[in-house]
C-alpha positions as CSV (number, residue, x, y, z in Angstrom):
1,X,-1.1,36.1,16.0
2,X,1.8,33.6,17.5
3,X,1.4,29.9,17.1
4,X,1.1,30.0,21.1
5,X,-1.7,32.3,21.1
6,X,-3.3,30.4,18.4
7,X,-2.7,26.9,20.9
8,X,-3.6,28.6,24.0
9,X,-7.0,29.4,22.2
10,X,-7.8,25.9,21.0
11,X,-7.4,24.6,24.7
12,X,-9.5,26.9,25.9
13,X,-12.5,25.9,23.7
14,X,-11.9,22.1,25.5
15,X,-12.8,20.8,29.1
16,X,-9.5,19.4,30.7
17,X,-9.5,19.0,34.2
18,X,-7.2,17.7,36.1
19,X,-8.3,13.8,37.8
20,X,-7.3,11.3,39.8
21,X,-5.7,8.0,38.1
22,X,-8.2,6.1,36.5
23,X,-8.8,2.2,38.4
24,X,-10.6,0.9,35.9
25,X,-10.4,-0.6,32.5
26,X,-12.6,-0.6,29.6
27,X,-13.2,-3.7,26.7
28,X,-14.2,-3.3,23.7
29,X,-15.8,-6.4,22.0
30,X,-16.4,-6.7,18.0
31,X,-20.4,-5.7,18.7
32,X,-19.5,-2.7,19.9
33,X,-20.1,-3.2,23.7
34,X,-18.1,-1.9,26.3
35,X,-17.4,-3.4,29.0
36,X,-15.9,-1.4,32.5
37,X,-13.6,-3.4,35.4
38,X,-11.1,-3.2,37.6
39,X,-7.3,-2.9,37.1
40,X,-6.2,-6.1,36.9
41,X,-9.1,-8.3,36.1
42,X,-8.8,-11.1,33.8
43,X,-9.8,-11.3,30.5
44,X,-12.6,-14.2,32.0
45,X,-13.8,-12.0,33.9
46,X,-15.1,-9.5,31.3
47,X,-15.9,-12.3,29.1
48,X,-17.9,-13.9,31.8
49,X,-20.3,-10.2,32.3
50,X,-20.3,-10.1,28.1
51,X,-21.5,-13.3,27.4
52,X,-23.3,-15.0,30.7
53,X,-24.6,-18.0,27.9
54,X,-21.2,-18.8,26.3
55,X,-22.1,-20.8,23.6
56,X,-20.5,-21.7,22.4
57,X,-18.1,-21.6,25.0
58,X,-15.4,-18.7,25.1
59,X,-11.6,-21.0,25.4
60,X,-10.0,-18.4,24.4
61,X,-9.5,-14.7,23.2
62,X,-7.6,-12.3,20.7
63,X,-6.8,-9.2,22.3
64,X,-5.3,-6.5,20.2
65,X,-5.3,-8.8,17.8
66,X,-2.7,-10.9,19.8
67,X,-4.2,-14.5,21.2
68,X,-3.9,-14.8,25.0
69,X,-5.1,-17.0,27.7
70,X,-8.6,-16.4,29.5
71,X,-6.3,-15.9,32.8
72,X,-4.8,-12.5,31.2
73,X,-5.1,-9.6,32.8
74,X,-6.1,-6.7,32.2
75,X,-4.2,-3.6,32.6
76,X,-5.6,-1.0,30.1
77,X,-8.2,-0.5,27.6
78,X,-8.5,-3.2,25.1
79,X,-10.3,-4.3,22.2
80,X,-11.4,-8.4,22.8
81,X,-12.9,-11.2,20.1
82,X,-13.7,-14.1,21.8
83,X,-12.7,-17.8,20.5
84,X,-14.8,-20.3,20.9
85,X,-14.8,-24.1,20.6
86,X,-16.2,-24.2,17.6
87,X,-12.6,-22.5,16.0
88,X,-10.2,-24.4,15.2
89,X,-7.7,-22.6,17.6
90,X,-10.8,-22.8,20.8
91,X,-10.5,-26.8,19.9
92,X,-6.7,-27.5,20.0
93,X,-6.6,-25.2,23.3
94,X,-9.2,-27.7,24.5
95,X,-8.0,-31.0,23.3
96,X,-4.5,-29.7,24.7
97,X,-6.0,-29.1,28.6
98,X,-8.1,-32.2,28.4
99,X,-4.6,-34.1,27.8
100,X,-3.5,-32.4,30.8
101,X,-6.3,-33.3,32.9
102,X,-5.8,-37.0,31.1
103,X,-2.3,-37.1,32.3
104,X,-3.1,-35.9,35.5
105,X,-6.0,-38.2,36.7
106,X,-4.0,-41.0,35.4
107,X,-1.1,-39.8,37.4
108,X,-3.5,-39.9,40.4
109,X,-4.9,-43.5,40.3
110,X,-2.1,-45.2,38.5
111,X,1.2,-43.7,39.8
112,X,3.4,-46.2,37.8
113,X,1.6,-46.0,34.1
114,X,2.6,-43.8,31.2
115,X,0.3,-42.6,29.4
116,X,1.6,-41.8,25.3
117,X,-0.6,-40.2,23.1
118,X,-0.5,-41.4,19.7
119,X,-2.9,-40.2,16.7
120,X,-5.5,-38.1,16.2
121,X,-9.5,-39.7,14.6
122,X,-11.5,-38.3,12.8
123,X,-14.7,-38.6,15.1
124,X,-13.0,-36.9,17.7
125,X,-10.3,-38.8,20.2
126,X,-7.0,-38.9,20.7
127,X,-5.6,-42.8,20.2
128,X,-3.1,-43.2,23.5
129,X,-1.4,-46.1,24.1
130,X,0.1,-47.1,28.2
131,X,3.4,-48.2,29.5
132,X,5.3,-49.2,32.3
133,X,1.9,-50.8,33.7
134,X,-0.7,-53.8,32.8
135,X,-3.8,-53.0,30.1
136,X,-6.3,-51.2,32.1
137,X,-9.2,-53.4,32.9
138,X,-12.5,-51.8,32.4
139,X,-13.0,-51.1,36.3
140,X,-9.8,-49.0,35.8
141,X,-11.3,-47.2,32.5
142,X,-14.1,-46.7,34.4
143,X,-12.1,-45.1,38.0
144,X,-9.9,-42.9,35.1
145,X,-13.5,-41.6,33.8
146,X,-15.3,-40.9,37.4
147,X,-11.8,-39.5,38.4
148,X,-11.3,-36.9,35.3
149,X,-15.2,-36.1,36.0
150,X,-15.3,-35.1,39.7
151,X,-11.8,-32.8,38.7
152,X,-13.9,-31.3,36.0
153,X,-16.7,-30.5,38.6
154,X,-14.4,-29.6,41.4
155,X,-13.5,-26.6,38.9
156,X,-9.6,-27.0,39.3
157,X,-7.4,-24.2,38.2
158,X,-4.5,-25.2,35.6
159,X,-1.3,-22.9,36.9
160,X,1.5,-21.7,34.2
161,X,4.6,-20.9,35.7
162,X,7.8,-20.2,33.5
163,X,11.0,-22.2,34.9
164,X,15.0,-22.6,33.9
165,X,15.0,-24.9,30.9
166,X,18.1,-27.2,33.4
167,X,15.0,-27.4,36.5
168,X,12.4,-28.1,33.7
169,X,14.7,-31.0,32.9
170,X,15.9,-32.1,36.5
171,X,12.0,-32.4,37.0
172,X,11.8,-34.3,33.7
173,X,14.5,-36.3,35.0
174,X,13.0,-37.1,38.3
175,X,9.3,-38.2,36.5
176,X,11.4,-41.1,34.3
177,X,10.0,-38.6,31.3
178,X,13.1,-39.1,29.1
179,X,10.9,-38.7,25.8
180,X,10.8,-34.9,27.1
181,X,14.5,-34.7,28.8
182,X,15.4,-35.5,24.9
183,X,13.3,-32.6,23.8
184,X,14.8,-29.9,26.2
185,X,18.5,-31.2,24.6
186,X,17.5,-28.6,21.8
187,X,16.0,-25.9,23.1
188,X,17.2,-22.8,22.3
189,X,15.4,-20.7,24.7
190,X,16.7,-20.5,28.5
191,X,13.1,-21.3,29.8
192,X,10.4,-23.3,29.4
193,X,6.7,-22.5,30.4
194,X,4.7,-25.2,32.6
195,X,1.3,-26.1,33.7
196,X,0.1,-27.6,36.9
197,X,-3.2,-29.4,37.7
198,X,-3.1,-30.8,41.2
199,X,0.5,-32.5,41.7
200,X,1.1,-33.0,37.8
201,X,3.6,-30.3,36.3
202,X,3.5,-30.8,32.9
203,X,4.8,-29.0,29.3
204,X,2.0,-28.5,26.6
205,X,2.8,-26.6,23.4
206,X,0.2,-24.0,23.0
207,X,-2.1,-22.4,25.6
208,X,-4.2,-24.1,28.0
209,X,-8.0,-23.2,29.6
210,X,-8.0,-21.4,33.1
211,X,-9.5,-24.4,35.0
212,X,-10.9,-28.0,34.5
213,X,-14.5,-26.9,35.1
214,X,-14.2,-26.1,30.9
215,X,-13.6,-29.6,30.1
216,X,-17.0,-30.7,30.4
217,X,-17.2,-33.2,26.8
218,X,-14.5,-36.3,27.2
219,X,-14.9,-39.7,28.0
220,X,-12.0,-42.6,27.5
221,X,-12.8,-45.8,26.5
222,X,-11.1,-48.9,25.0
223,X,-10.1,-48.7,20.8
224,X,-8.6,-51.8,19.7
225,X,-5.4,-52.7,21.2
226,X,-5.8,-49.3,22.9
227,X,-7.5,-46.6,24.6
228,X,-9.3,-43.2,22.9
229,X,-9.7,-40.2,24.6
230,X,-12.7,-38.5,23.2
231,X,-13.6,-34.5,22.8
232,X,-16.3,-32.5,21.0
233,X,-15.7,-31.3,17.2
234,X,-16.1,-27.8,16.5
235,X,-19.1,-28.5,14.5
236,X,-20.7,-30.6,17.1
237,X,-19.6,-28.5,20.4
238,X,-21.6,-29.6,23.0
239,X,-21.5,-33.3,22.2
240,X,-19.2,-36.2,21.2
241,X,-19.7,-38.6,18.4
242,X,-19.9,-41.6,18.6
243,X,-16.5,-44.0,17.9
244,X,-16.1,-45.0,14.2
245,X,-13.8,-48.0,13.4
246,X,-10.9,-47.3,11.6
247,X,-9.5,-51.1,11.0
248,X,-7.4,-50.3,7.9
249,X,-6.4,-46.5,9.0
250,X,-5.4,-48.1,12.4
251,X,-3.7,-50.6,10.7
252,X,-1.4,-48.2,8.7
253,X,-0.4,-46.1,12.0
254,X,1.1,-49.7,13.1
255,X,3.0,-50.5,10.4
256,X,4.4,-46.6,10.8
257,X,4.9,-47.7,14.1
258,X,7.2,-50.6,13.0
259,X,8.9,-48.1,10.2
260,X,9.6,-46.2,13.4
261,X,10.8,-48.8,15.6
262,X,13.5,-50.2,12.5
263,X,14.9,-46.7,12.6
264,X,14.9,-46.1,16.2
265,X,12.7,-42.8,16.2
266,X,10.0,-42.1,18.5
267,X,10.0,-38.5,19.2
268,X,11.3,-35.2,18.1
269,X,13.9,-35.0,20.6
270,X,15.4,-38.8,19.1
271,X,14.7,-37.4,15.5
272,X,16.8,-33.8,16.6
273,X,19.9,-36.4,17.6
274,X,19.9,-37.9,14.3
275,X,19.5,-34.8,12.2
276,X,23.0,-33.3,14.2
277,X,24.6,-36.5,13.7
278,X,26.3,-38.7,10.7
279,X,22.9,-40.9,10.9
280,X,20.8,-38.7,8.9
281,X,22.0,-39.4,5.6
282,X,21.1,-43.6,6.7
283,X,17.4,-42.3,8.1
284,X,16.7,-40.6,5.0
285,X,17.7,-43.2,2.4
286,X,15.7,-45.7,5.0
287,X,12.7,-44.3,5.1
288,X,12.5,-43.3,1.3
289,X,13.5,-47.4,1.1
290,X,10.1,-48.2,3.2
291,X,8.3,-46.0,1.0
292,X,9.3,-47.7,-2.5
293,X,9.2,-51.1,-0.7
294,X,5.3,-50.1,0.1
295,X,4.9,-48.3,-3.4
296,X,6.1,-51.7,-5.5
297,X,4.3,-53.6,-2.9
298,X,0.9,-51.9,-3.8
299,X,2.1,-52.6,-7.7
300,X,2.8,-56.1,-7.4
301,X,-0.6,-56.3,-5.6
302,X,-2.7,-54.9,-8.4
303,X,-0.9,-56.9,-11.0
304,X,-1.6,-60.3,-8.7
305,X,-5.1,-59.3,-8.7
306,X,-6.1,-59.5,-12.5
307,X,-8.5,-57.4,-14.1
308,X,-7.8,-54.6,-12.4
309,X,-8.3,-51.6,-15.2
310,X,-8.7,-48.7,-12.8
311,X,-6.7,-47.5,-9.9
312,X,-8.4,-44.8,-8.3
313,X,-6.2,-42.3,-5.6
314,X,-7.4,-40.1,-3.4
315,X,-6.3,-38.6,-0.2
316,X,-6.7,-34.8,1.5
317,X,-4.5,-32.0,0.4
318,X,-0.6,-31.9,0.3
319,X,-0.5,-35.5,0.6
320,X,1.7,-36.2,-2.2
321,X,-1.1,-38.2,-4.9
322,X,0.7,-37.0,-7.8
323,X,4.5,-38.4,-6.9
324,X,2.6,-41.5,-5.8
325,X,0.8,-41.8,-8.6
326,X,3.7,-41.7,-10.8
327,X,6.0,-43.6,-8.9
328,X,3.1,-46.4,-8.4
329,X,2.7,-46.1,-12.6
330,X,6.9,-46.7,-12.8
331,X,6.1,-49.9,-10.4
332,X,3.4,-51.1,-12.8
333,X,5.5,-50.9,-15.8
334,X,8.4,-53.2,-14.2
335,X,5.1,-55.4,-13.8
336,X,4.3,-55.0,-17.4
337,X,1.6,-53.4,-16.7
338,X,0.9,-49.9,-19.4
339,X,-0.5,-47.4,-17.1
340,X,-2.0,-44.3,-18.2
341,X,-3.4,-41.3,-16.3
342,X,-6.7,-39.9,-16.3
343,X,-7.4,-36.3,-14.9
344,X,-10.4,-35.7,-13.1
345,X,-10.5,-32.1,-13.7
346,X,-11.3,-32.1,-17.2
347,X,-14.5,-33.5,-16.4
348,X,-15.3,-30.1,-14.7
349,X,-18.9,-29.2,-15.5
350,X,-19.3,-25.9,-17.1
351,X,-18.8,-22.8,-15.4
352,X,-22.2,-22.1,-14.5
353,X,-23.3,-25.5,-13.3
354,X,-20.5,-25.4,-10.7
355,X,-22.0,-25.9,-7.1
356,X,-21.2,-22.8,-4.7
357,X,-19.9,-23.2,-1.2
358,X,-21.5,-21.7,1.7
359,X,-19.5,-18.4,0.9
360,X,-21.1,-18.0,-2.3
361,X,-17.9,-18.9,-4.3
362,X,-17.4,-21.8,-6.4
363,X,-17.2,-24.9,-4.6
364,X,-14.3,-27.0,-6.9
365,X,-14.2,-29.8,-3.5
366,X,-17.9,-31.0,-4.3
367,X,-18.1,-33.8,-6.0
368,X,-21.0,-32.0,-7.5
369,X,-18.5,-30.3,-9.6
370,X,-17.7,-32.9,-12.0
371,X,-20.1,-34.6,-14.6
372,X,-20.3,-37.6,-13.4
373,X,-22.1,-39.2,-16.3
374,X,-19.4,-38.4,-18.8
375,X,-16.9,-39.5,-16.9
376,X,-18.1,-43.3,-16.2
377,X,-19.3,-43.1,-20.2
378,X,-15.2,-42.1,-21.2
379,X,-13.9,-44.7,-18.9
380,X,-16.5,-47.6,-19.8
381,X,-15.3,-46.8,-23.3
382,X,-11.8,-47.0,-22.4
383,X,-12.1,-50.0,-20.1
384,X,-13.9,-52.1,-23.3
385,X,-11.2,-50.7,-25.8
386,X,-13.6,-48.5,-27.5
387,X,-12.2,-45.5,-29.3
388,X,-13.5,-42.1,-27.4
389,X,-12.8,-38.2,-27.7
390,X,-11.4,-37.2,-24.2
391,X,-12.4,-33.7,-22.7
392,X,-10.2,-31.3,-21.8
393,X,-11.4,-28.1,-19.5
394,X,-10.3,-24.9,-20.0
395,X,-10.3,-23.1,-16.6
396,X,-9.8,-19.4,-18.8
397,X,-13.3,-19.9,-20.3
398,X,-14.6,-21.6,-17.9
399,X,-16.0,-24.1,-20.5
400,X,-15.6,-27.7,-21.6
401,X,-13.5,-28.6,-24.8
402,X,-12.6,-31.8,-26.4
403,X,-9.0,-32.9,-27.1
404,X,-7.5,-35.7,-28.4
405,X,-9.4,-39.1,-29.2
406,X,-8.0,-42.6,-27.5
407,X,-8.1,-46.0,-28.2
408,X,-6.3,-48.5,-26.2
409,X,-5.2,-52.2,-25.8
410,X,-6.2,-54.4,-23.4
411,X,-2.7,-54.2,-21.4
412,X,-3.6,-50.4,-20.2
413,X,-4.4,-49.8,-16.2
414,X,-6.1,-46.5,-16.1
415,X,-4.8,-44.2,-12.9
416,X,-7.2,-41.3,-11.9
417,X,-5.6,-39.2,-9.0
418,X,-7.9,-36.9,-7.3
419,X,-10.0,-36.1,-4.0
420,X,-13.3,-38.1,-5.1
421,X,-10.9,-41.3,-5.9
422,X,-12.8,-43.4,-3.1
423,X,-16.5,-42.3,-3.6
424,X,-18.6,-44.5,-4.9
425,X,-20.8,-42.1,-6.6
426,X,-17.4,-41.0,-9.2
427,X,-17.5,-44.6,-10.6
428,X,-21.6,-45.7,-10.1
429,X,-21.6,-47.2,-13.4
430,X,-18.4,-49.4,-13.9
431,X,-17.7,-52.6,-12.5
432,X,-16.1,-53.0,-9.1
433,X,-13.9,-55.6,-9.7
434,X,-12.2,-54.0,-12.2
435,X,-11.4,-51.4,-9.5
436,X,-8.2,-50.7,-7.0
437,X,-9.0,-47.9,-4.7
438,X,-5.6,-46.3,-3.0
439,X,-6.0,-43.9,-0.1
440,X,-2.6,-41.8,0.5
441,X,-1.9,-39.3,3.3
442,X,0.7,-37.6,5.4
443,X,-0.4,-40.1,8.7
444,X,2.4,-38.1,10.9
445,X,2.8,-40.1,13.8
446,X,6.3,-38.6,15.1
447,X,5.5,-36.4,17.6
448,X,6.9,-33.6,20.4
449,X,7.0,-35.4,23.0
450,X,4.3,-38.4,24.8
451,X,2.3,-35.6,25.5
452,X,2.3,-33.7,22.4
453,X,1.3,-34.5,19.2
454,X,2.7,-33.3,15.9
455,X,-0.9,-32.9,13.9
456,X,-1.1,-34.4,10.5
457,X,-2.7,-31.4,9.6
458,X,0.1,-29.3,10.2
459,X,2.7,-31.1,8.3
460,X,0.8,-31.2,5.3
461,X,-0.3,-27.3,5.9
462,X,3.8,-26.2,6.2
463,X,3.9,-29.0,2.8
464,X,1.3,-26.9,1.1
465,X,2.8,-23.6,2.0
466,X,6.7,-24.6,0.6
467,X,4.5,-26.0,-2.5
468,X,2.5,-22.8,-3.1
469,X,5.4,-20.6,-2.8
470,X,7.8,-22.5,-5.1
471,X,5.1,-23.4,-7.8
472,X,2.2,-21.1,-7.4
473,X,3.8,-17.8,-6.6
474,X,1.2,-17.8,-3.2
475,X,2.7,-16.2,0.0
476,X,1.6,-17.8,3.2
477,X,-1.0,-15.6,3.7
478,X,-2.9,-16.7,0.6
479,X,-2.7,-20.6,1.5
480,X,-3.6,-20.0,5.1
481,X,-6.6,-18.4,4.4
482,X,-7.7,-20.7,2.1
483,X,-6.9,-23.4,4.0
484,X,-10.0,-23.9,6.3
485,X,-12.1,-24.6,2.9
486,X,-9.6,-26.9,1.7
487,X,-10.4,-28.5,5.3
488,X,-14.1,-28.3,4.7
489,X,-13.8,-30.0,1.7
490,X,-11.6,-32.6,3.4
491,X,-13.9,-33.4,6.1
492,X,-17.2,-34.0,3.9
493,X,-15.8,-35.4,0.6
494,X,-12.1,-37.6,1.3
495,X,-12.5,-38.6,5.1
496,X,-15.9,-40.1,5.0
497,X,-14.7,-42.6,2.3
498,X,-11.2,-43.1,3.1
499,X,-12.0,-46.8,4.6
500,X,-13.5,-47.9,0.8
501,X,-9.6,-47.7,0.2
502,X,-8.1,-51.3,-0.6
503,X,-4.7,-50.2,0.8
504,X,-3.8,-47.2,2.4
505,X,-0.4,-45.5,1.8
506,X,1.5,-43.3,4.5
507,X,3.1,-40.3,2.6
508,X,4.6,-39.0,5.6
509,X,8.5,-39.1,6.2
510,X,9.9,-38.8,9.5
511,X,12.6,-36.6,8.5
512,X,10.7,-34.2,6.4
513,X,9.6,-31.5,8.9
514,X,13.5,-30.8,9.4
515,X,13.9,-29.7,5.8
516,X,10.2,-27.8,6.0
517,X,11.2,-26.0,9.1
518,X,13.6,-23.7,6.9
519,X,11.3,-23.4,3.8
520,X,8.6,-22.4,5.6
521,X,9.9,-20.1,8.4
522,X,10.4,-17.4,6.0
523,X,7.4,-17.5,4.6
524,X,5.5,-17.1,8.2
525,X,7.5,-14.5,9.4
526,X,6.1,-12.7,6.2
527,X,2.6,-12.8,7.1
528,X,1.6,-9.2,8.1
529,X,1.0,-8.8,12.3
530,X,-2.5,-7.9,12.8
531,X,-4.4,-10.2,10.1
532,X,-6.5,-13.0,9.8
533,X,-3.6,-15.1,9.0
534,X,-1.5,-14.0,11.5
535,X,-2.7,-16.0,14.5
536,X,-1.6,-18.7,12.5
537,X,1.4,-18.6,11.1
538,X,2.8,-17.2,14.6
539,X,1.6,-21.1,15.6
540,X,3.1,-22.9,12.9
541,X,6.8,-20.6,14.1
542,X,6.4,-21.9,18.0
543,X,5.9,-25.5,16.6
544,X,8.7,-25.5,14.2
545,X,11.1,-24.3,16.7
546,X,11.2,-27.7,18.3
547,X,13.2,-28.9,14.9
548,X,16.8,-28.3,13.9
549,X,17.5,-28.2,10.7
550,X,18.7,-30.5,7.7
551,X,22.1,-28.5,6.6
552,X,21.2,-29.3,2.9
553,X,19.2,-31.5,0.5
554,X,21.6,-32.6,-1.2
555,X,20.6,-36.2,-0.5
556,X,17.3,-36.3,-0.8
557,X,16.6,-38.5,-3.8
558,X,15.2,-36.7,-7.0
559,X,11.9,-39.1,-6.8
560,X,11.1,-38.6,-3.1
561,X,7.2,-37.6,-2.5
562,X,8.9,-34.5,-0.3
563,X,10.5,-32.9,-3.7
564,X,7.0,-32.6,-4.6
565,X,6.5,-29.9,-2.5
566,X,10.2,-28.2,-2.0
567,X,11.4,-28.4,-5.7
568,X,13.6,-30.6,-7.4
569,X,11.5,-33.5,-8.5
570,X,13.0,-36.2,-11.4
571,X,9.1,-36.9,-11.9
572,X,7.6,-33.1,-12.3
573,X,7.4,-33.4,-16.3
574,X,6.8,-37.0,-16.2
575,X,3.0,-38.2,-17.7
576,X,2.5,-42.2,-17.7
């Protein structure tokens, strides 16, 4: 029999009919249900018929696993997973729109005034700062609040439009926004996407929610010589914490503001002149100047003090500890000071006395994790110049050891680098004036644009993914995924404590993310379309085009905290 009779039989065994075109459109959400609609409804509509609670509320959603907008529409079938504000992604598309609708109410009441958003805090605000206009007076804090609420309840929609980068700019131009006419200098693409809320037409890097009516957790109030603008946590959705004071982390973001001022830098689009200019090479050697000014600063402080035996540094992930550490240990020797370092992780308990995560695997971030009674018995020993048999873990076995034994003179400064540096419970049982407690971190405080804000997070993220690559053979993938635990870990063991600190060191450099940009970009674009990690590093790629490039590195000095991370370092094989 033919291969066409054979055919012609097989089609006969199935129904087809002919039909008319089809007008709807089917969803498909991760629990199975389908969901029918109309041609050309939005992704918040279907959303809206899945899940009539939404909570936590839908911000966002992956379809095909590609993230769009709630205002998407549909066109064909499609498989949707909601993201929510308790994500990290739901969150920044949130903090993002309530920016918007910040810069908008503002615009409203106060047609003169600025508004330039700083930092981020760890309860929950944004730090923003005004211009161009007197300090708000609490009657005008409390017309920005009632104004921002009755937009939120009026249920506004936020418009995106894509416009000519040169009418993006004339706009720019028009609103006295130079901070973002200096940003479009450098873009590469030919058009620029906007957002409008009312009369305020504004650029926001990432994706926004469809309408105001979402933004129902904020409030502003007055922080220091500032204002905060407060939003939920993904944690704590449907409530904000209260305000923590921050005196000595505030305190560090001003003196970066000074740095920033001294080197005339206050935005990407300033920092993108420099870096196509003969000025780099003056902003680099600058701001690695500042940082071994503040470095023998912090030395000269410990040896003023007198009696200080232990320097305890901590600080969250990819913040540079172990350069500081050693370059803080060179500083004490010119003090003559003998500094020797102490590593926490051969006080690891055993193998199976390790604490497990909420993922069942072993939880290395809790402080749980180390015996705490052996180590304050080793460094009382130490500290009273008794001889004592250090341990040594052996991460193969899984077991503790015992290496060499110690015995020091009274001229030794003990340095322990590690995440539990600044909780009390890791030294319980030795003295506390014989104790210097240095917080570091990557405090980014360069950012887009006075709008948009380059997230400390991210910096040391694209740091840790350079880092993994060079040292640890990881791709991107690997230290994606694992990042939100090293997060975790971050936000219940370092952050809590990080006021305990007697000084606080800033790691960041303002010039770093233009020798990241071309490290990491090839490591993101590796990351495999369709997987968990994707979503990601396709937002670390759209942040990093905003940066040229540093043509080589060549001139970054062999000591600088950024060689920790990119290769290179005069200080990788050095032990004080």
């Amino acid at each position: 029999m033919s291969p066409r009779l054979l055919h012609s039989r097989h089609l006969a065994s199935v129904n087809i009919t002919q039909t008319s075109p089809r007008t709807t459109t089917h969803v498909t959400f991760p629990d199975g249900r389908v969901f029918e609609g109309p041609i050309g409804a939005t992704v918040e509509d279907f959303t809206t018929a899945a899940f009539p609670e939404n909570s936590p509320p839908i911000i966002a959603c992956m379809v095909n696993n590609q993230m769009r907008e709630l205002t998407y529409h549909v066109y064909t079938d499609l498989n949707v997973t909601p993201i929510t504000l308790a994500e990290s992604d739901g969150l920044r598309i949130y903090r993002r729109s309530l920016s918007l609708l910040l810069v908008a109410a503002t615009e409203e009441l106060f047609p003169d005034l600025q508004i330039v958003v700083d930092y981020g805090l760890n309860f929950g605000a944004f730090y923003f700062e005004i211009s161009r206009h007197a300090p708000l007076t609490d009657d005008d804090l409390a017309r920005l609040r009632a104004r921002m609420q009755a937009m939120v309840e009026a249920d506004i929609s936020i418009k995106k439009e894509r416009v000519p980068v040169p009418e993006a700019i004339a706009y720019f131009q028009a609103k006295g926004w130079d901070d973002k006419v200096r940003l479009m200098e450098t873009r590469r693409k030919d058009y620029l996407t906007l957002y409008t809320l009312n009369d305020t037409k504004d650029y926001m890097q990432g994706y926004m929610v469809p309408s105001t009516g979402y933004l129902t957790q904020f409030d502003v109030a007055r922080y220091g010589d500032g204002y905060i603008l407060q939003y939920p946590r993904s944690k704590s959705f449907d409530r904000l914490r209260p305000p923590v004071e921050y005196p000595k982390l505030v305190s560090v973001f001003n003196e970066t503001r000074d740095w920033m001022e001294k080197l005339d830098v206050y935005d990407v689009g300033k920092l993108n002149a420099i870096a196509n200019s003969e000025k780099i090479r003056e902003l680099i050697l600058v701001s690695e100047a500042l940082h071994e000014q503040r470095i023998a600063q912090v030395a000269t402080l410990i040896a003023s003090v007198g009696g200080i035996l232990l320097v305890t540094i901590a600080g969250p992930s990819s913040s540079g500890k172990t350069t500081f550490s050693k370059r803080l240990a060179i500083q004490l020797r010119s003090q003559g000071l003998r500094p020797m370092t102490i590593g926490l992780d051969d006080f690891i308990v055993n193998r199976d006395e390790t604490p497990r995560d909420e993922d069942g695997d072993y939880d290395y971030e809790s402080i749980h994790s180390l015996d705490l009674d052996l180590f304050n018995s080793v460094m009382l020993k130490l500290i009273n110049g008794q001889e004592v048999t250090m341990p040594k873990y052996n991460f193969i076995t899984g077991m503790r050891e015992w290496g060499e034994t110690l015995s020091v003179s009274d001229e030794y400064v003990f340095i322990v680098e590690g995440i539990h540096g600044l909780n009390p419970a890791l030294v319980s049982q030795l003295p506390p004036a014989q104790i210097f407690r240095v917080y570091v971190s990557a405090l980014t405080q360069l950012n887009l644009d006075n709008h948009n804000r380059v997230p400390t997070t991210d910096t040391r993220l694209l740091r840790r993914i350079v880092r993994d690559a060079t040292y640890r053979g990881y791709t991107a993938t690997d230290t994606i995924l694992r990042w939100p635990k090293v997060r975790r870990g971050e936000h219940t063991w370092i952050f809590p404590f990080q006021e305990n600190a007697n000084v606080l060191f800033n790691s960041a450099l303002l010039y770093e993310l233009l020798v990241l940009k071309p490290l990491a970009e090839p490591l993101l674009l590796q990351v495999e379309p369709g997987k968990p990690a994707h979503r990601e590093a396709k937002r670390l790629l759209s942040f990093l085009q905003w940066f040229e490039t540093l043509k080589s590195t060549d001139i970054i000095p062999d000591n600088s905290i950024l060689r920790e991370f990119i290769g290179g370092s005069i200080l990788r094989d050095y032990t004080p």
